[in-house]
mmCIF file of the C-alpha atoms, coordinates in Angstrom:
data_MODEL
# 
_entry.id   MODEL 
# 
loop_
_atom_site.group_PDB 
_atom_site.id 
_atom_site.type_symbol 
_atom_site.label_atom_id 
_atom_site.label_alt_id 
_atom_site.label_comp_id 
_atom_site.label_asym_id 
_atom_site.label_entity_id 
_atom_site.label_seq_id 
_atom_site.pdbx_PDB_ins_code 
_atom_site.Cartn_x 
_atom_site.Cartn_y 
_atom_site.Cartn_z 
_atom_site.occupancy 
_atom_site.B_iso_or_equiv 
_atom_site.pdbx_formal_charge 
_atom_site.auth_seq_id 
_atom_site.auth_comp_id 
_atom_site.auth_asym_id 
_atom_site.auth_atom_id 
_atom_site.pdbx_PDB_model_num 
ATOM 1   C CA . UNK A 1 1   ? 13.639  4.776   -3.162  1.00 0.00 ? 1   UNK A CA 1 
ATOM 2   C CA . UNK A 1 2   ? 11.120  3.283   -1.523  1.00 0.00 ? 2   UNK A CA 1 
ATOM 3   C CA . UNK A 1 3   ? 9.119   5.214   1.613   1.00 0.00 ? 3   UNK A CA 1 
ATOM 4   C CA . UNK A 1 4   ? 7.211   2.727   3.464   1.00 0.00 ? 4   UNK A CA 1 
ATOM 5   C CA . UNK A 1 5   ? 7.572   1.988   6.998   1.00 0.00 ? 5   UNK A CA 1 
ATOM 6   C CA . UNK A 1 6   ? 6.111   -0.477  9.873   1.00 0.00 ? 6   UNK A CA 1 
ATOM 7   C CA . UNK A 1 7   ? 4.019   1.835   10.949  1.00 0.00 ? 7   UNK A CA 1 
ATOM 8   C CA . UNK A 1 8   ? 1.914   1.424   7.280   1.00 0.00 ? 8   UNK A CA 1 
ATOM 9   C CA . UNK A 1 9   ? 2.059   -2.302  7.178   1.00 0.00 ? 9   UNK A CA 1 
ATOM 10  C CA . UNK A 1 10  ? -1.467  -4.548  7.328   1.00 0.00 ? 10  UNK A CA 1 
ATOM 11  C CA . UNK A 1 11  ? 0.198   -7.847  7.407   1.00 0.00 ? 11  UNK A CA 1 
ATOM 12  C CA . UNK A 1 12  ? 3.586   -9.670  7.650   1.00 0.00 ? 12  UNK A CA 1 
ATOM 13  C CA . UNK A 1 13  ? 5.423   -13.060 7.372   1.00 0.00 ? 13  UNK A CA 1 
ATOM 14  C CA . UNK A 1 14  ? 8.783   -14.180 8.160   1.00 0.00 ? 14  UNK A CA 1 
ATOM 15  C CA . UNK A 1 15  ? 10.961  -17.222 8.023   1.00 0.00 ? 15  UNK A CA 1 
ATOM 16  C CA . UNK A 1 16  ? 14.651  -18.418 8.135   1.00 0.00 ? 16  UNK A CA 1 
ATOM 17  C CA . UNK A 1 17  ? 16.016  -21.354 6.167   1.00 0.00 ? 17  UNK A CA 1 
ATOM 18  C CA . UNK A 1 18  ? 18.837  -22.716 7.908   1.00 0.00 ? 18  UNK A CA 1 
ATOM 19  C CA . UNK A 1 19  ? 22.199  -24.322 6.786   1.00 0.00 ? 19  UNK A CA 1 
ATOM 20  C CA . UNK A 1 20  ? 21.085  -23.011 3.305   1.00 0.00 ? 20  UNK A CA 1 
ATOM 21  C CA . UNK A 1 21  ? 22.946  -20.496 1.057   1.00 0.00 ? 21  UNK A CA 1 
ATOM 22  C CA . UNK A 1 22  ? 20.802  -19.059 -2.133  1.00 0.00 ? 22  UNK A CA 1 
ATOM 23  C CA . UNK A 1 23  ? 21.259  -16.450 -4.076  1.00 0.00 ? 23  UNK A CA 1 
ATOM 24  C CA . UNK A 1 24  ? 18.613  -13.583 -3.409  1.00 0.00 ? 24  UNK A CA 1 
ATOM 25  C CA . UNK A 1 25  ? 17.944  -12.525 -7.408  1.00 0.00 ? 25  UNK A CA 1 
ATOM 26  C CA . UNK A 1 26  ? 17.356  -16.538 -8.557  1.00 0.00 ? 26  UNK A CA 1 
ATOM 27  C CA . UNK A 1 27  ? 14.708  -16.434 -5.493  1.00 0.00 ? 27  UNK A CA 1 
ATOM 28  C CA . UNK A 1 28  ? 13.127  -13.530 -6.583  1.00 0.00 ? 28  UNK A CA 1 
ATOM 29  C CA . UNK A 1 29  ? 12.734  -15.090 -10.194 1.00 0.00 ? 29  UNK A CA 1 
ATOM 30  C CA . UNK A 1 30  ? 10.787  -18.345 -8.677  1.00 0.00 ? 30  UNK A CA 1 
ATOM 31  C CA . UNK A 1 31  ? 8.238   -15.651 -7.098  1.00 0.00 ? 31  UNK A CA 1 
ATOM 32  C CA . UNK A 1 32  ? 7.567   -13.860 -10.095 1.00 0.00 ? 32  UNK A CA 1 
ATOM 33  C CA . UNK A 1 33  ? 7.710   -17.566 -12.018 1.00 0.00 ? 33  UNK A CA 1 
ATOM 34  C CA . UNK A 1 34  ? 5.131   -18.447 -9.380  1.00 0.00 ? 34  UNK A CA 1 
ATOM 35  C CA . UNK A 1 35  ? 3.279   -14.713 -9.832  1.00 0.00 ? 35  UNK A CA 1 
ATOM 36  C CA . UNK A 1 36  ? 2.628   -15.243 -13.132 1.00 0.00 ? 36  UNK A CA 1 
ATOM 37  C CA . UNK A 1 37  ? 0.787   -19.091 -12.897 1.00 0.00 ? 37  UNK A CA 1 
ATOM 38  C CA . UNK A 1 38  ? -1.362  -17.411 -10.521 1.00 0.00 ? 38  UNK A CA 1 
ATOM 39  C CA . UNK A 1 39  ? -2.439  -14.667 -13.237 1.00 0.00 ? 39  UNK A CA 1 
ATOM 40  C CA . UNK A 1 40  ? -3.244  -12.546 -10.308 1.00 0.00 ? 40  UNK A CA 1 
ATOM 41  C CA . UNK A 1 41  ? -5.328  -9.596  -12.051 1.00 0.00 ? 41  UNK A CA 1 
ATOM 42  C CA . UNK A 1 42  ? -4.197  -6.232  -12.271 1.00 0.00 ? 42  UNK A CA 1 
ATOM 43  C CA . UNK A 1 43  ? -0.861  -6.474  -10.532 1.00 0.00 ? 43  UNK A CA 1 
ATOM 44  C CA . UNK A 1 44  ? 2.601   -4.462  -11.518 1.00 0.00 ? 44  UNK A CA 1 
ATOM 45  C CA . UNK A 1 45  ? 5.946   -6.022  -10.740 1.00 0.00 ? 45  UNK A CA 1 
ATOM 46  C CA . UNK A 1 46  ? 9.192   -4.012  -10.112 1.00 0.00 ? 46  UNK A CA 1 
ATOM 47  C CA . UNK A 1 47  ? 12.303  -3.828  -7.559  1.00 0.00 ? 47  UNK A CA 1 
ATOM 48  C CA . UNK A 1 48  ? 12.149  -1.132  -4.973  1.00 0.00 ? 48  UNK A CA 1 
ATOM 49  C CA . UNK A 1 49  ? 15.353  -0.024  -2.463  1.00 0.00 ? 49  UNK A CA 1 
ATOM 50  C CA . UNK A 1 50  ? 15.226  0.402   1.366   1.00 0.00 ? 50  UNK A CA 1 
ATOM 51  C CA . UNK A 1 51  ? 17.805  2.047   3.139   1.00 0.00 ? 51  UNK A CA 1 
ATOM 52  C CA . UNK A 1 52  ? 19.085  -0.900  6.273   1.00 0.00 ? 52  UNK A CA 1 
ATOM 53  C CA . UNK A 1 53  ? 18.860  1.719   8.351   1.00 0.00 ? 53  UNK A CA 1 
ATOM 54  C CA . UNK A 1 54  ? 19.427  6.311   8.462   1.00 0.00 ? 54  UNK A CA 1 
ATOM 55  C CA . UNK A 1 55  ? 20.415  8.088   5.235   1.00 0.00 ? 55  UNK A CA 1 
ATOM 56  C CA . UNK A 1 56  ? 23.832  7.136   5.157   1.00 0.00 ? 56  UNK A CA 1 
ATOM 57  C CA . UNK A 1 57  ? 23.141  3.067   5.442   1.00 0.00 ? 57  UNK A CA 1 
ATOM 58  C CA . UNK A 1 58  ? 23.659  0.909   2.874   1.00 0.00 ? 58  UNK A CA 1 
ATOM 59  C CA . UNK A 1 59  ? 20.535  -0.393  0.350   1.00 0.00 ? 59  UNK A CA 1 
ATOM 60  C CA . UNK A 1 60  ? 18.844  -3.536  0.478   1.00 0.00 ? 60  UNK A CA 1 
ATOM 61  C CA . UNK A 1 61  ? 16.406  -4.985  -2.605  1.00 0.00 ? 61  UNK A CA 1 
ATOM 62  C CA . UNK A 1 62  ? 13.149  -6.159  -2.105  1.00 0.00 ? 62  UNK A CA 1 
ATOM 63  C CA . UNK A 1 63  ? 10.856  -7.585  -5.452  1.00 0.00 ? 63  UNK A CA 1 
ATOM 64  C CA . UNK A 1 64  ? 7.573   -5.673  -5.049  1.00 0.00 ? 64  UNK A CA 1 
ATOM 65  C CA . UNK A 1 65  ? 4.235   -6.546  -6.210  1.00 0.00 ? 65  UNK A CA 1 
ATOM 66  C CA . UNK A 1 66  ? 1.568   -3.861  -5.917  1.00 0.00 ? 66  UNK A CA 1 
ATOM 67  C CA . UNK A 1 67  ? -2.005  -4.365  -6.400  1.00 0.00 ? 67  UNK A CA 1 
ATOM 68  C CA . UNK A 1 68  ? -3.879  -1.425  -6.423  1.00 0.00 ? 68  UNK A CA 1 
ATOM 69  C CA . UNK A 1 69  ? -3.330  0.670   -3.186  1.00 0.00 ? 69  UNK A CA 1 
ATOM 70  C CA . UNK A 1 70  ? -1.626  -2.413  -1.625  1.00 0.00 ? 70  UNK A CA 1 
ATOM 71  C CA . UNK A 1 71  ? 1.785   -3.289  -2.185  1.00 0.00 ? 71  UNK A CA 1 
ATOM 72  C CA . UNK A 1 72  ? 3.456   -6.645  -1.421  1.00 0.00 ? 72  UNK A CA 1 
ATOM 73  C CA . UNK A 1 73  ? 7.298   -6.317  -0.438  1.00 0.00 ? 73  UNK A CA 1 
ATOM 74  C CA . UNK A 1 74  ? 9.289   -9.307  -0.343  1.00 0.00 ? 74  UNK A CA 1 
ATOM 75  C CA . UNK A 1 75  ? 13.072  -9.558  0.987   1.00 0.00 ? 75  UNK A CA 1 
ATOM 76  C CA . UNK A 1 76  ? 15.330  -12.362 0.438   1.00 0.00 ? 76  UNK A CA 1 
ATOM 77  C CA . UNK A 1 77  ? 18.983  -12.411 1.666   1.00 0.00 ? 77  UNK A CA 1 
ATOM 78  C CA . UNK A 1 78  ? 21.334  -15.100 3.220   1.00 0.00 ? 78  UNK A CA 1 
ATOM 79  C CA . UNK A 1 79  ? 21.956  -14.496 7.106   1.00 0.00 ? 79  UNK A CA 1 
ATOM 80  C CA . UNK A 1 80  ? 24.666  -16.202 8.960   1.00 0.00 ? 80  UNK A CA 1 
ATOM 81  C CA . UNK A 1 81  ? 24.264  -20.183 8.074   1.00 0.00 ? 81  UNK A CA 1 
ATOM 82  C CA . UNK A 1 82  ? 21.074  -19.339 6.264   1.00 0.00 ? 82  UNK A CA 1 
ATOM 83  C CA . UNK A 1 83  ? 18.958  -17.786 3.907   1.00 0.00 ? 83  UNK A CA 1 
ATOM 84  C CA . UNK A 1 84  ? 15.575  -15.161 5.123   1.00 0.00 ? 84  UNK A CA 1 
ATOM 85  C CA . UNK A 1 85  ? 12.720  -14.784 3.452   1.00 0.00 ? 85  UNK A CA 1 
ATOM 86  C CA . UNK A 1 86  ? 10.295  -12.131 4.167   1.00 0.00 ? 86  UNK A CA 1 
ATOM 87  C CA . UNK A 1 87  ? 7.352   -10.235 2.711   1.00 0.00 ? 87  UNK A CA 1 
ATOM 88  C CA . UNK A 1 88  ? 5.532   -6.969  3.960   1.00 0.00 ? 88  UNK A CA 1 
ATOM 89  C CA . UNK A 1 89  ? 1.986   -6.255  3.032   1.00 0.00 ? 89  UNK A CA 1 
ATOM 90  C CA . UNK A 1 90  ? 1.518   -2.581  2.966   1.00 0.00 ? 90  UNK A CA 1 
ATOM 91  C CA . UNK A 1 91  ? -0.739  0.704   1.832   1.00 0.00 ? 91  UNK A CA 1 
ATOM 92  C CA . UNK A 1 92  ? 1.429   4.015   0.699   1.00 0.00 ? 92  UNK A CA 1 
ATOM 93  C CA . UNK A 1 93  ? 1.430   6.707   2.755   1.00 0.00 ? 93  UNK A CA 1 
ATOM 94  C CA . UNK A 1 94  ? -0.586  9.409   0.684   1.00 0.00 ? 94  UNK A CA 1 
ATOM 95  C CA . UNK A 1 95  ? 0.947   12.062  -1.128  1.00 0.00 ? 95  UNK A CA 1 
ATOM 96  C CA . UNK A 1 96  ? -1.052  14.604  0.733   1.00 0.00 ? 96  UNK A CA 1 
ATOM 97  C CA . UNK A 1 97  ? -1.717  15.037  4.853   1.00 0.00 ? 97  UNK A CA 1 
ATOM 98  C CA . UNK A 1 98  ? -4.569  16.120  6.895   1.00 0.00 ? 98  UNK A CA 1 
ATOM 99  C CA . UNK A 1 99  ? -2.523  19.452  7.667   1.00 0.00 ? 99  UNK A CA 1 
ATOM 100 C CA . UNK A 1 100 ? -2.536  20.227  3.770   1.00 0.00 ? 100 UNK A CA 1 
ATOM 101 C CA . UNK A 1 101 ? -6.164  19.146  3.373   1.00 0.00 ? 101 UNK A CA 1 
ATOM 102 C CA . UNK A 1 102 ? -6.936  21.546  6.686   1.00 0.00 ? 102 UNK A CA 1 
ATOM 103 C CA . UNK A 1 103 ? -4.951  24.078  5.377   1.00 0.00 ? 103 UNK A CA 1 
ATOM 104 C CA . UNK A 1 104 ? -6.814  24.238  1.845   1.00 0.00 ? 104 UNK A CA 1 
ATOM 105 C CA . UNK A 1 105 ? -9.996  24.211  3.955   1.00 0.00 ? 105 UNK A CA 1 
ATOM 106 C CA . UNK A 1 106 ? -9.223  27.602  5.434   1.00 0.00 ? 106 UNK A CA 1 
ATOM 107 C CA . UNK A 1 107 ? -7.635  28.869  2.359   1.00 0.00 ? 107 UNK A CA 1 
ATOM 108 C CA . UNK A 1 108 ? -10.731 28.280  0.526   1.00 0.00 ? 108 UNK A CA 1 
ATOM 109 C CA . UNK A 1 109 ? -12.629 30.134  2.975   1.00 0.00 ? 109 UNK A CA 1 
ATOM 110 C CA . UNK A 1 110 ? -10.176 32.899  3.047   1.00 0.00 ? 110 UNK A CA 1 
ATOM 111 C CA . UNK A 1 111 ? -10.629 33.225  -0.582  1.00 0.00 ? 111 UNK A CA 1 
ATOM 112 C CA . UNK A 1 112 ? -14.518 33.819  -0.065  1.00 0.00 ? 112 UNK A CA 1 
ATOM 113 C CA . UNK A 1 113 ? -13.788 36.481  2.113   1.00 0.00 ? 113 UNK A CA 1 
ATOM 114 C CA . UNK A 1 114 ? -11.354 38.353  -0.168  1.00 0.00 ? 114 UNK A CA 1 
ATOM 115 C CA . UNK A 1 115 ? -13.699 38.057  -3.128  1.00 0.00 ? 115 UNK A CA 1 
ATOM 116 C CA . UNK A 1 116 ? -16.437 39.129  -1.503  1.00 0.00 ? 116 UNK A CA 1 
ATOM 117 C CA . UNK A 1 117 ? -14.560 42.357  -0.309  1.00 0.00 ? 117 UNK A CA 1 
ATOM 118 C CA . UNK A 1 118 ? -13.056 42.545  -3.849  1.00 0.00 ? 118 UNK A CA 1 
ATOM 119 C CA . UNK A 1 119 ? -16.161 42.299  -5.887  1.00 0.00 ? 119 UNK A CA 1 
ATOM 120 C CA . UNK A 1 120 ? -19.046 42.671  -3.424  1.00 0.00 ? 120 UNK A CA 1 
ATOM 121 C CA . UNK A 1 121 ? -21.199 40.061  -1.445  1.00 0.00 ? 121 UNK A CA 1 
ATOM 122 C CA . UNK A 1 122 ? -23.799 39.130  -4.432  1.00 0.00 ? 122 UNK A CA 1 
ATOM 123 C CA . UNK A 1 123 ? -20.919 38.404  -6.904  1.00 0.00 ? 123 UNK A CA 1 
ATOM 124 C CA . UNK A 1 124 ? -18.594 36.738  -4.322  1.00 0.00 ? 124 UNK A CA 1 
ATOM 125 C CA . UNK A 1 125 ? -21.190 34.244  -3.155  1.00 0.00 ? 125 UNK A CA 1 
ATOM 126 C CA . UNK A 1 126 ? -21.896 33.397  -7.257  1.00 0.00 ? 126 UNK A CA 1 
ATOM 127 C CA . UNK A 1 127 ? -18.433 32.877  -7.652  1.00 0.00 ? 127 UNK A CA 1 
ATOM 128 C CA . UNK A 1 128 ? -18.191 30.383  -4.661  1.00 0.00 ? 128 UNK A CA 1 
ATOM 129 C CA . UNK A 1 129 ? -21.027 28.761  -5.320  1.00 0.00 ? 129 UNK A CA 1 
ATOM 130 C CA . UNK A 1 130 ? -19.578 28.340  -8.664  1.00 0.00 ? 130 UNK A CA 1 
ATOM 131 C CA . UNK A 1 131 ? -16.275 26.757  -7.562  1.00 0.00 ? 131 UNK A CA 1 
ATOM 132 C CA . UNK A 1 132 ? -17.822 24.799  -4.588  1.00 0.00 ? 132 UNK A CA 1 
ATOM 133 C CA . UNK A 1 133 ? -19.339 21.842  -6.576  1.00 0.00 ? 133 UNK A CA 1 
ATOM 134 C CA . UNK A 1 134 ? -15.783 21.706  -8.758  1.00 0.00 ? 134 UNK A CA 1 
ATOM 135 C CA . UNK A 1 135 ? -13.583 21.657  -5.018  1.00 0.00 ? 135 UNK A CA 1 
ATOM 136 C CA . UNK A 1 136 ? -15.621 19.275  -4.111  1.00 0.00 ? 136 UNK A CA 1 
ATOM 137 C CA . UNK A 1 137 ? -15.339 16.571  -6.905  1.00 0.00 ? 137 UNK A CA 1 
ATOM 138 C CA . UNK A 1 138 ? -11.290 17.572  -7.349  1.00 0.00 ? 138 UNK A CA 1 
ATOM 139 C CA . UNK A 1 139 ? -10.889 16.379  -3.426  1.00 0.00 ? 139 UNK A CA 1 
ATOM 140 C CA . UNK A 1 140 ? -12.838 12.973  -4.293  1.00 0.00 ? 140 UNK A CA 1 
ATOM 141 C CA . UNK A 1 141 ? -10.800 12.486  -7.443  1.00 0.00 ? 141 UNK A CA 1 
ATOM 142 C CA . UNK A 1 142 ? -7.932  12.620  -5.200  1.00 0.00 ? 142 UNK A CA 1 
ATOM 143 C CA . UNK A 1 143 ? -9.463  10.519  -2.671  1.00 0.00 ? 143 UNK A CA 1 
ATOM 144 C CA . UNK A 1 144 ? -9.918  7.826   -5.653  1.00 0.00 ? 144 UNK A CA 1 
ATOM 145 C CA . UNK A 1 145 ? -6.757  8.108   -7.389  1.00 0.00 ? 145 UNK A CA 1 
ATOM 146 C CA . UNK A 1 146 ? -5.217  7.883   -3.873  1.00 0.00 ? 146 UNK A CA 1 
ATOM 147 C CA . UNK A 1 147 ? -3.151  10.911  -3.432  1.00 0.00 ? 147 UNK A CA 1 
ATOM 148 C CA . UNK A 1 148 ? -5.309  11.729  -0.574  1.00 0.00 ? 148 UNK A CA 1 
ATOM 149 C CA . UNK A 1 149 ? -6.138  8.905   1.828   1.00 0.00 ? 149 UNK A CA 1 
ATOM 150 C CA . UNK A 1 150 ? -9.273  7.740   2.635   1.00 0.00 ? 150 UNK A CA 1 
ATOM 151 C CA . UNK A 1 151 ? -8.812  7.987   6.410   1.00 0.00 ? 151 UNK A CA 1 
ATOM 152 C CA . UNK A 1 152 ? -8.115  11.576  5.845   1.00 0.00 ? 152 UNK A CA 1 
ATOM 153 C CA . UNK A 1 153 ? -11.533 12.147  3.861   1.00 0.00 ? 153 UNK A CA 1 
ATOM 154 C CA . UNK A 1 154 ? -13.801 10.126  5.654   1.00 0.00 ? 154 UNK A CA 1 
ATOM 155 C CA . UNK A 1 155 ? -13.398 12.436  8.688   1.00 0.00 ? 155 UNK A CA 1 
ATOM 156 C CA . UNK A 1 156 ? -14.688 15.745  7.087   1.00 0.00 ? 156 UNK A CA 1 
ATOM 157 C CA . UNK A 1 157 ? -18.061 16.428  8.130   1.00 0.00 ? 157 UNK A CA 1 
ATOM 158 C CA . UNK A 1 158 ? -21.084 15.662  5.080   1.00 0.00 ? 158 UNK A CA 1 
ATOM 159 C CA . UNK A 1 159 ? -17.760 15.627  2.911   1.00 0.00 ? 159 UNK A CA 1 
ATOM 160 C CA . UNK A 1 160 ? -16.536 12.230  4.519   1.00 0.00 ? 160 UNK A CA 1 
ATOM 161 C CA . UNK A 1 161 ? -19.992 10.764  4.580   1.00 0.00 ? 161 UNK A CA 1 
ATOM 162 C CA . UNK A 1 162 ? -20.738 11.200  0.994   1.00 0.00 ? 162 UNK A CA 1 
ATOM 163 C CA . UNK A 1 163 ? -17.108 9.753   -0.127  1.00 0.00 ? 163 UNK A CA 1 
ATOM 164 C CA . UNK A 1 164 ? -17.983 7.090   1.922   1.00 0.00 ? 164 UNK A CA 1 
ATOM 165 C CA . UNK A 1 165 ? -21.670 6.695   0.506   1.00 0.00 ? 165 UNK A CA 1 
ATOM 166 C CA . UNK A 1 166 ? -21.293 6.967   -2.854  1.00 0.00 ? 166 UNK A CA 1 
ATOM 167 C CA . UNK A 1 167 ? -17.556 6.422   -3.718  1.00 0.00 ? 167 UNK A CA 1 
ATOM 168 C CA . UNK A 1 168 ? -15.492 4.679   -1.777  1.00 0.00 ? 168 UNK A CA 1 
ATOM 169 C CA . UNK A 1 169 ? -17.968 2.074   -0.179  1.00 0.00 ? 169 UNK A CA 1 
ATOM 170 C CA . UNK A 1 170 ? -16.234 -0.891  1.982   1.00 0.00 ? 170 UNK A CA 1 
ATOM 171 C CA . UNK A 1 171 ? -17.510 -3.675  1.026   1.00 0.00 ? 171 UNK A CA 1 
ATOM 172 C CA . UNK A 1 172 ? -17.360 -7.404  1.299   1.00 0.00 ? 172 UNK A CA 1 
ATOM 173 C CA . UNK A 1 173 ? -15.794 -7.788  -1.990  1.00 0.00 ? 173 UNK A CA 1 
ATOM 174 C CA . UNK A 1 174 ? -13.265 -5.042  -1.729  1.00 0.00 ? 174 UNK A CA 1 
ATOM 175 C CA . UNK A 1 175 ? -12.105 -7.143  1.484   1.00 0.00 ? 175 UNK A CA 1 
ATOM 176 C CA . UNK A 1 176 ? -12.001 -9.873  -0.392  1.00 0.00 ? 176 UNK A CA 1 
ATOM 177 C CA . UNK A 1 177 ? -10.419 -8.881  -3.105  1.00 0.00 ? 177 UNK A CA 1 
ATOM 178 C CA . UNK A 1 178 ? -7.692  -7.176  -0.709  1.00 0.00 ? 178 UNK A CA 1 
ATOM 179 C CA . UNK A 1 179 ? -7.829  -10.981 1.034   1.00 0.00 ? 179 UNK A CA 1 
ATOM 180 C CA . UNK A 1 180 ? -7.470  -12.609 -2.537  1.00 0.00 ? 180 UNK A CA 1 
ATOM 181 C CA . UNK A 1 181 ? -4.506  -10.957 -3.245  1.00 0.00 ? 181 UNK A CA 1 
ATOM 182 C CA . UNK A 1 182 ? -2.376  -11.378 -0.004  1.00 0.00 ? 182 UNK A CA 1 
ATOM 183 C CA . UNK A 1 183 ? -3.319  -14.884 0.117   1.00 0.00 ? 183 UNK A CA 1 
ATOM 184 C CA . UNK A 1 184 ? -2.485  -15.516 -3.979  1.00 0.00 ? 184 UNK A CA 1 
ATOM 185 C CA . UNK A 1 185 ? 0.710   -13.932 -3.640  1.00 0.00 ? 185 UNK A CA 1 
ATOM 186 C CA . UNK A 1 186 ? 1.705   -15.092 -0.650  1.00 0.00 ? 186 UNK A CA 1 
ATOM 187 C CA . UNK A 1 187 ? 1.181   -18.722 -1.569  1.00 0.00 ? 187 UNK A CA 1 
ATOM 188 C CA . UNK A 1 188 ? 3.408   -17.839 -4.765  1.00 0.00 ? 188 UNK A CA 1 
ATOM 189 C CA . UNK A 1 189 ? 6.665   -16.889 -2.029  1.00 0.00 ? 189 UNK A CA 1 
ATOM 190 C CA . UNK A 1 190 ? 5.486   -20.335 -0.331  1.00 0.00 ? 190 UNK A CA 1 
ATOM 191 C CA . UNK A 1 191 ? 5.961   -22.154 -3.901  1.00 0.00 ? 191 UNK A CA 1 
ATOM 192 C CA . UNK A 1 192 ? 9.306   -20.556 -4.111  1.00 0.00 ? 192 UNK A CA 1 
ATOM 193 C CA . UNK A 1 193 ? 10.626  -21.363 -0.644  1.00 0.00 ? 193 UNK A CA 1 
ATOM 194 C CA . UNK A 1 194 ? 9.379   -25.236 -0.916  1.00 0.00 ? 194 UNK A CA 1 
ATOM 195 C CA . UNK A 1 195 ? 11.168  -25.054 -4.233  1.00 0.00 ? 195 UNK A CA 1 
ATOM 196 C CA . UNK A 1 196 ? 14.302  -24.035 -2.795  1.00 0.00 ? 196 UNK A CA 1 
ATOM 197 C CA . UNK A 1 197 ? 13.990  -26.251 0.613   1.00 0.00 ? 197 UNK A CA 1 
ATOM 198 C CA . UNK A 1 198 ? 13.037  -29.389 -1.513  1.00 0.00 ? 198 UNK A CA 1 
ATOM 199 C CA . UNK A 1 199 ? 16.439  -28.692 -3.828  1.00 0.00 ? 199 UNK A CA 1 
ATOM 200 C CA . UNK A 1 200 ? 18.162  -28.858 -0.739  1.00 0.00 ? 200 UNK A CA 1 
ATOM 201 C CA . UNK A 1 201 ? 16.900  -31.761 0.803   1.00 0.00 ? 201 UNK A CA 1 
ATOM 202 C CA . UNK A 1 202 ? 15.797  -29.643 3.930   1.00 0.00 ? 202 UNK A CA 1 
ATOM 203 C CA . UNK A 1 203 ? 12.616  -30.285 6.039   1.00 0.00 ? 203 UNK A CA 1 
ATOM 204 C CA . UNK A 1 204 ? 9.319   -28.904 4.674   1.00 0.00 ? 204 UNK A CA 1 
ATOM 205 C CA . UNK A 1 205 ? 7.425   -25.554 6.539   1.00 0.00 ? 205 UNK A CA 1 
ATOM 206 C CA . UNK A 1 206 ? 4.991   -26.494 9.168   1.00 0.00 ? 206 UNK A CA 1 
ATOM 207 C CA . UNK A 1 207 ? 1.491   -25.377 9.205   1.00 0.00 ? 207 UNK A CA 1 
ATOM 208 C CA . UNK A 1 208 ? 2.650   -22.562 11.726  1.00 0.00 ? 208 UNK A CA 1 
ATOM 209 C CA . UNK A 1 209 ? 5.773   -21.526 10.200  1.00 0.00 ? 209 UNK A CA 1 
ATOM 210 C CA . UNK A 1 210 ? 3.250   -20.673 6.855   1.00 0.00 ? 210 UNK A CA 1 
ATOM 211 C CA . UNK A 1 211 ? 0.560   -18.710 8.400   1.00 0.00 ? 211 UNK A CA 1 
ATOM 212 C CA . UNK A 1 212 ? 1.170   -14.844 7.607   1.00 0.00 ? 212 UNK A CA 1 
ATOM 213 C CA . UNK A 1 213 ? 0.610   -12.549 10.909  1.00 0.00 ? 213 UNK A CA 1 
ATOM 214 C CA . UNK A 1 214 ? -2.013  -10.068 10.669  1.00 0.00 ? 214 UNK A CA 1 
ATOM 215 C CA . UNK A 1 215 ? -1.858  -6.592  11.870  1.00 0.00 ? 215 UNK A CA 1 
ATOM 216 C CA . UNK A 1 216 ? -4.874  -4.742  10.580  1.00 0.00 ? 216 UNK A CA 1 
ATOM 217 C CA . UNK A 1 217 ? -8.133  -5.657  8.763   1.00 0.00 ? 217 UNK A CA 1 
ATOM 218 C CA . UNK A 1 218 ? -7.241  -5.476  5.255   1.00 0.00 ? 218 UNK A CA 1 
ATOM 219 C CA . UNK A 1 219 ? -9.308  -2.874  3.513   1.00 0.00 ? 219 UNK A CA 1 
ATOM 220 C CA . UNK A 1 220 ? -9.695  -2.083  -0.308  1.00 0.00 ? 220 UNK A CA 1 
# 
């Protein structure tokens, strides 16, 4: 079951076909069809379910391409006279929160305290100076591997700035890459939708009806 919400997504795009009936699964196979031209690098393909609406709604399918951190949700489905397509560009909400990362802050200082009441001050500072360095690089492994988010990293002191420094650098071609991929994938649900409006004999997108609508700057 899928976990994403609005409040996670970078970009959208939205449009209704009207006086058009289509079946939702054939759909999704033209946007894989049209994934797989593109040979977009380093992508994973899969269905996901979202609950319509509280526990006890019903399911709907969306075809999900993810990309790294970024995952591409698209939702097909007829509505009244017509047939909506959708897609949701989005980063996962990370496995861990700031209040867990806080709370292992003070737990690791707590633990200095009790071993340096349980085996004096000289061997309880060796021992934390030990397991310091080994802390350190297990919160930027999970900072890499994603279960922690960046966000959440970035704003420890010297901690943040060093992850930021040295291992998680924005740069122009992680934007761009993040860029790439929207715009690849998104002209691959364009391909499908003029495939399916042409069938029909139905009038083409405009220029404004393609354009995707933006809500944050899209970040690697």
């Amino acid at each position: 079951m899928a976990t994403e919400s609005p409040a996670d997504v970078l970009s959208n795009w939205s449009f209704l076909i009207e006086n058009l009936q289509a079946s939702p699964m054939s759909f999704f196979h033209c946007v894989e069809g049209a994934i797989g031209k593109r040979a977009i690098p380093e992508t994973e393909t899969s269905r996901v379910d979202y609950m319509e609406g509280g526990i006890a709604s019903a399911k709907r399918e969306y075809l999900r391409i993810k990309r790294g951190k970024l995952i591409f949700d698209i939702c097909a489905a007829p509505y009244g006279n017509g047939f909506f397509v959708s897609w949701w560009l989005s980063k996962p909400r990370p496995a861990i929160s700031l209040m867990a990362i806080a709370g292992g802050i003070v737990g690791y200082f707590v633990l200095a305290i009790i071993l340096m009441a349980g085996a004096g001050i000289f061997n309880g500072l060796f021992l934390m100076i030990f397991f310091t360095p080994l802390a350190f690089f297990a919160l930027l492994f999970l900072g890499f591997v994603g279960t922690i988010s960046d966000d959440y990293i970035i704003m420890l002191p010297l901690i943040g700035w060093l992850y930021q420094r040295y291992i998680k650098t924005i740069t122009y071609y992680s934007v761009d890459t993040a860029t790439m991929f929207q715009t690849a994938t998104h002209a691959a649900v364009l391909e499908a939708v003029d495939e399916l409006v042409n069938s029909k004999g139905l009038r083409a997108l405009t220029d404004t009806e393609r354009q995707p609508r933006m809500h944050d700057a899209l970040r690697g």
